[in-house]
C-alpha positions as CSV (number, residue, x, y, z in Angstrom):
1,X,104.8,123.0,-74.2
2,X,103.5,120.3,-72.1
3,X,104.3,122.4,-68.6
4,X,102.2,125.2,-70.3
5,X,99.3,123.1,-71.0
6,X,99.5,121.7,-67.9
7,X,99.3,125.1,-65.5
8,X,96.2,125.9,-68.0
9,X,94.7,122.4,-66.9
10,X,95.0,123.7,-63.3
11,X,94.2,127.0,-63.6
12,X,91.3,126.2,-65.7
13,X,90.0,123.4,-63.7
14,X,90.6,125.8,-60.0
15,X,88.5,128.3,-61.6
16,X,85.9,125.2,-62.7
17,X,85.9,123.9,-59.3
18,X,85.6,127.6,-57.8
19,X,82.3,128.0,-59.7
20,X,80.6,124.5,-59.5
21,X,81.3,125.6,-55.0
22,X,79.5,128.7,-55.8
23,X,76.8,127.3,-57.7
24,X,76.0,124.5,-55.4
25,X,75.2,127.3,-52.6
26,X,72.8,128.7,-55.0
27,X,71.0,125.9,-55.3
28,X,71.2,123.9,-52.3
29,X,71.9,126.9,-49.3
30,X,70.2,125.5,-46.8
31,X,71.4,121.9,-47.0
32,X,74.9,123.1,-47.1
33,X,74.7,126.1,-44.2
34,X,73.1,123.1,-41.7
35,X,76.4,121.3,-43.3
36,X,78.8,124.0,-42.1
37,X,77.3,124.3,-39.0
38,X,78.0,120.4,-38.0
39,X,81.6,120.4,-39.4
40,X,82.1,123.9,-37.4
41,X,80.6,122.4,-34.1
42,X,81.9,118.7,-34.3
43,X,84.7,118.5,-36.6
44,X,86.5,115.2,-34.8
45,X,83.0,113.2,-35.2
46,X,82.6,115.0,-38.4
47,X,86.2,113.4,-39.7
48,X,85.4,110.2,-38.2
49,X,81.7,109.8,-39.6
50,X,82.9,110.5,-42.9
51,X,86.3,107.8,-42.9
52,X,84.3,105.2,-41.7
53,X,81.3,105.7,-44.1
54,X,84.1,106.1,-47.3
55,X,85.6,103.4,-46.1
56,X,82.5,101.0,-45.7
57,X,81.4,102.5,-48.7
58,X,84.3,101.7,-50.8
59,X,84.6,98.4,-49.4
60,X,81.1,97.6,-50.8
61,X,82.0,99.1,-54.0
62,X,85.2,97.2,-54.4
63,X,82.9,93.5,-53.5
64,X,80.6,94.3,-55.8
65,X,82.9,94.8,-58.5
66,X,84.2,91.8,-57.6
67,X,81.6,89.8,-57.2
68,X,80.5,91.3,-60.7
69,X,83.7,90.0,-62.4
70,X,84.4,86.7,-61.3
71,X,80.7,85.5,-61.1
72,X,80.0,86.9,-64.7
73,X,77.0,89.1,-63.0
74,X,77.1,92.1,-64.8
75,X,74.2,93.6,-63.7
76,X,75.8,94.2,-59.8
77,X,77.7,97.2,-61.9
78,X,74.4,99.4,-61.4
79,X,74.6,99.1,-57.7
80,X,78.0,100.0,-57.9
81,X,78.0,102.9,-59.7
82,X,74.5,104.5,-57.6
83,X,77.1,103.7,-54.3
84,X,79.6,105.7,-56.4
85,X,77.6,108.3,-57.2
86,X,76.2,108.8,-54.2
87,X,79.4,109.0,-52.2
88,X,80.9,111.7,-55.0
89,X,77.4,113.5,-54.3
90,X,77.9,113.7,-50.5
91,X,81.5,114.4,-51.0
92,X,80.9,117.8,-52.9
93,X,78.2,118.7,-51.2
94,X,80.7,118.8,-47.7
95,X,83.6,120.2,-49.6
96,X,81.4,122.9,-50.4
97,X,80.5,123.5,-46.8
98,X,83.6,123.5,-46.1
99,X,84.7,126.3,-48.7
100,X,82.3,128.3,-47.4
101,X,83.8,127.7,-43.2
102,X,87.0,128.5,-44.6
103,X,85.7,131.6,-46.2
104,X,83.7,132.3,-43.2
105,X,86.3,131.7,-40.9
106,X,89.6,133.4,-42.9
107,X,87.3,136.7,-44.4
108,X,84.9,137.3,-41.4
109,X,84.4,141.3,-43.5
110,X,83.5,140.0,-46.4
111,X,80.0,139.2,-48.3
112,X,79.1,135.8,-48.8
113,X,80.2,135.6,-52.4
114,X,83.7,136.8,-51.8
115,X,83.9,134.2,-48.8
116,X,82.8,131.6,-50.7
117,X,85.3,132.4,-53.7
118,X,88.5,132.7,-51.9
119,X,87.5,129.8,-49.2
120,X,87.4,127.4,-52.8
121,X,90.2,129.3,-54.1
122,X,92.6,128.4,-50.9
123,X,91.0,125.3,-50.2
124,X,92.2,123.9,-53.8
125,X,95.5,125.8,-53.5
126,X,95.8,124.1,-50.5
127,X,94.9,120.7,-51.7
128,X,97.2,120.7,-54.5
129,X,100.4,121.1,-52.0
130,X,102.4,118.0,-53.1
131,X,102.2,115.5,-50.9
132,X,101.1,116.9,-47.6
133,X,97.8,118.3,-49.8
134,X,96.7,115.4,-51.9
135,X,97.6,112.7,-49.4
136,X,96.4,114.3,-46.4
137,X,94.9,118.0,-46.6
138,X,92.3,116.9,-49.5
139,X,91.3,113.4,-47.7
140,X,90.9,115.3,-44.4
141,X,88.3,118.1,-45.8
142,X,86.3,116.0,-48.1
143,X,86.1,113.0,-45.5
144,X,85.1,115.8,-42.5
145,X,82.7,117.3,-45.2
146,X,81.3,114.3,-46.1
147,X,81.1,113.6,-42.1
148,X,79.3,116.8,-42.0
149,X,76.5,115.9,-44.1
150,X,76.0,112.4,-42.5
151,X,75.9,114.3,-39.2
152,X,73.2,116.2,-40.6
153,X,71.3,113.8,-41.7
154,X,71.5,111.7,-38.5
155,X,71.8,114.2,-35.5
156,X,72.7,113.2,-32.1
157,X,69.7,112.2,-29.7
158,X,68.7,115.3,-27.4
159,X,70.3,117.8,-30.0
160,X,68.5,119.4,-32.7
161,X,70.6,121.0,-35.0
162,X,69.5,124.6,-35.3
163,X,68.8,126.5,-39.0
164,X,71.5,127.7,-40.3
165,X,71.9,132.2,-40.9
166,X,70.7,133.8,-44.1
């Protein structure tokens, strides 16, 4: 009984994640095609945007905590959590730029929604591998996405990035 409720846990929360991608390109398109477009163009810088800003990140969120703890100042748990939230913001929104370059990239014959569905539908297949998927395929996408949307929001100098196709 408790492999059963298990696979339903996954299958339900694939077909969850599958919808939440498809729904954030309805409502943020634009923001997430410019996204696309700097992980497809610079993927390395991409990757290594997004580790360093997780990692600077998370070592800000982890001081703060501690600071919070042993100091008794319980009010540095509100900066914590807006760092938090803000990093799990720009992580989705480059995991669903990157659904949508899979998609792209795998089902070039296809219309956007079918892209869009089977790039999140591999992507998560592919991140819940064991092992090689959750320790290395799921860090790499949502740390090059998350690159991708720093990238975006700070271009190079001498290189506009151009508007992404509708």
């Amino acid at each position: 009984m408790e492999t059963f409720s298990l696979i339903l846990i996954v299958i339900l929360g694939a077909t969850t994640l599958i919808a939440f991608f498809l729904l954030m390109d309805v409502f943020f398109s634009r923001k997430i095609g410019r996204i696309q477009q700097v992980a497809e163009q610079m993927t390395g810088r991409s990757f290594l945007l997004g580790l360093v800003n997780f990692l600077f990140l998370g070592v800000i969120c982890v001081a703060l905590i501690s600071v919070s703890e042993n100091f008794g100042l319980r009010f540095l748990a509100i900066p914590t959590l807006l760092i938090a939230l803000i990093l799990a913001v720009g992580l989705l929104l480059g995991l669903s730029a990157i659904t949508q370059l899979v998609g792209e990239r795998l089902f070039p014959e296809h219309e956007l929604l079918k892209q869009k569905t089977w790039g999140a539908g591999l992507l998560i297949l592919g991140c819940l591998a064991p092992f090689v998927g959750w320790f290395g395929f799921l860090p790499f996408v949502a740390l090059l996405g998350l690159g991708a949307l720093i990238g975006d929001w700070f271009p190079r100098k001498g290189k506009e990035q151009p508007e992404p196709e509708q």
